[in-house]
Wavefront OBJ file of the C-alpha trace (Angstrom):
o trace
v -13.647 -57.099 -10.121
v -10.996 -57.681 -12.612
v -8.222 -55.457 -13.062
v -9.326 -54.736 -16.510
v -12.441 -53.269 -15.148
v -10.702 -51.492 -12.295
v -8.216 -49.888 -15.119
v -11.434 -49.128 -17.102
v -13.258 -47.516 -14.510
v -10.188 -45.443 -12.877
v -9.158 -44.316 -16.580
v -12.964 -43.054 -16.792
v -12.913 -41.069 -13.375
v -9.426 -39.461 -14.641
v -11.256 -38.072 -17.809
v -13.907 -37.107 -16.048
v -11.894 -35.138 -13.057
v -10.065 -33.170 -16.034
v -13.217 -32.107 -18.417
v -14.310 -31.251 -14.664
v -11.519 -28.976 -14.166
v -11.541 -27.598 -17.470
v -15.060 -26.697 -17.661
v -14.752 -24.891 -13.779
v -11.629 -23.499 -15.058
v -13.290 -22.023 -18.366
v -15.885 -20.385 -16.525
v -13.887 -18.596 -14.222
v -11.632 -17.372 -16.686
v -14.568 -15.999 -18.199
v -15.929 -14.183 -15.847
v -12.443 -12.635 -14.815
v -12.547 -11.495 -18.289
v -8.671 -10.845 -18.368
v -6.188 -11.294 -20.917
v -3.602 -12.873 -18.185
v -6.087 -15.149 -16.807
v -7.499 -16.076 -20.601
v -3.651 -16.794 -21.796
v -3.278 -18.941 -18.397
v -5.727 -21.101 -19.234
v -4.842 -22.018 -23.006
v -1.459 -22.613 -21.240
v -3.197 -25.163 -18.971
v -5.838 -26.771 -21.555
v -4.941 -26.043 -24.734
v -7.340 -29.089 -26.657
v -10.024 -28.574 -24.275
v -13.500 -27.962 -25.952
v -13.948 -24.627 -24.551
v -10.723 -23.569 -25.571
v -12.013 -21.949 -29.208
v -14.344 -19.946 -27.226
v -11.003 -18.545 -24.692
v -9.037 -17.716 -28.017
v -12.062 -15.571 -29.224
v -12.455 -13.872 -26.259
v -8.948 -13.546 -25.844
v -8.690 -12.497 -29.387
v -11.364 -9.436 -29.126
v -10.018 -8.344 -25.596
v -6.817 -7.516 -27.266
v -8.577 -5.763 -29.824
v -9.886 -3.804 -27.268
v -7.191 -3.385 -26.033
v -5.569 -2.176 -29.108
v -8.086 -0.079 -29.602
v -8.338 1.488 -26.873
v -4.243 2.539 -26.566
v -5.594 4.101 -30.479
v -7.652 5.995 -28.970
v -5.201 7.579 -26.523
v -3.121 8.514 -29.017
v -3.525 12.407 -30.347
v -1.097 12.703 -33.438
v -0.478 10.951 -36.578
v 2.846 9.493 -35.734
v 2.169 7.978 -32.776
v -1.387 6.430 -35.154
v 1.664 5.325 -37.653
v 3.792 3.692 -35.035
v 0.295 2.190 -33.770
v -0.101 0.635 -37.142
v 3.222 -0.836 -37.153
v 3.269 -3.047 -33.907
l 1 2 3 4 5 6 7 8 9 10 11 12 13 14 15 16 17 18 19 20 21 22 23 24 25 26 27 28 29 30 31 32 33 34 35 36 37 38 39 40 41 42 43 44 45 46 47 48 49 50 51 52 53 54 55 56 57 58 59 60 61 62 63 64 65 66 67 68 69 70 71 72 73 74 75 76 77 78 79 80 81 82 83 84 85
């Protein structure tokens, strides 16, 4: 084999090992279902192709999140200092 082709095929293996890892990686994350673990992984694969699918879930966990804190809170000013964060 040439080294060309040995280049070729080791460059093709790396790819493959990392959408590997990012794909096992997404799917754990996922069924963790935490904001830490969520944020970890955009930290660790931030281009990957599952990472628009992290940043929405990410994204309506912290809603949740939000709104759940709303909830908890029983008078106006604490809504109004809600609204301000």
């Amino acid at each position: 084999m040439s080294i060309r082709l040995i280049s070729i095929l080791a460059i093709s293996l790396m790819i493959t090992a990392v959408v590997g890892c990012a794909k096992s990686a997404f799917e754990s994350v996922m069924r963790e279902n935490k904001v830490s673990t969520l944020k970890d992984y955009l930290s660790d694969y931030p281009d990957s192709e599952f990472a628009p699918q992290v940043r929405n879930r990410l994204k309506e966990l912290q809603e949740q999140l939000d709104l759940d804190r709303l909830s908890q809170m029983a008078s106006s000013e604490a809504y109004l200092a809600f609204l301000k964060d």
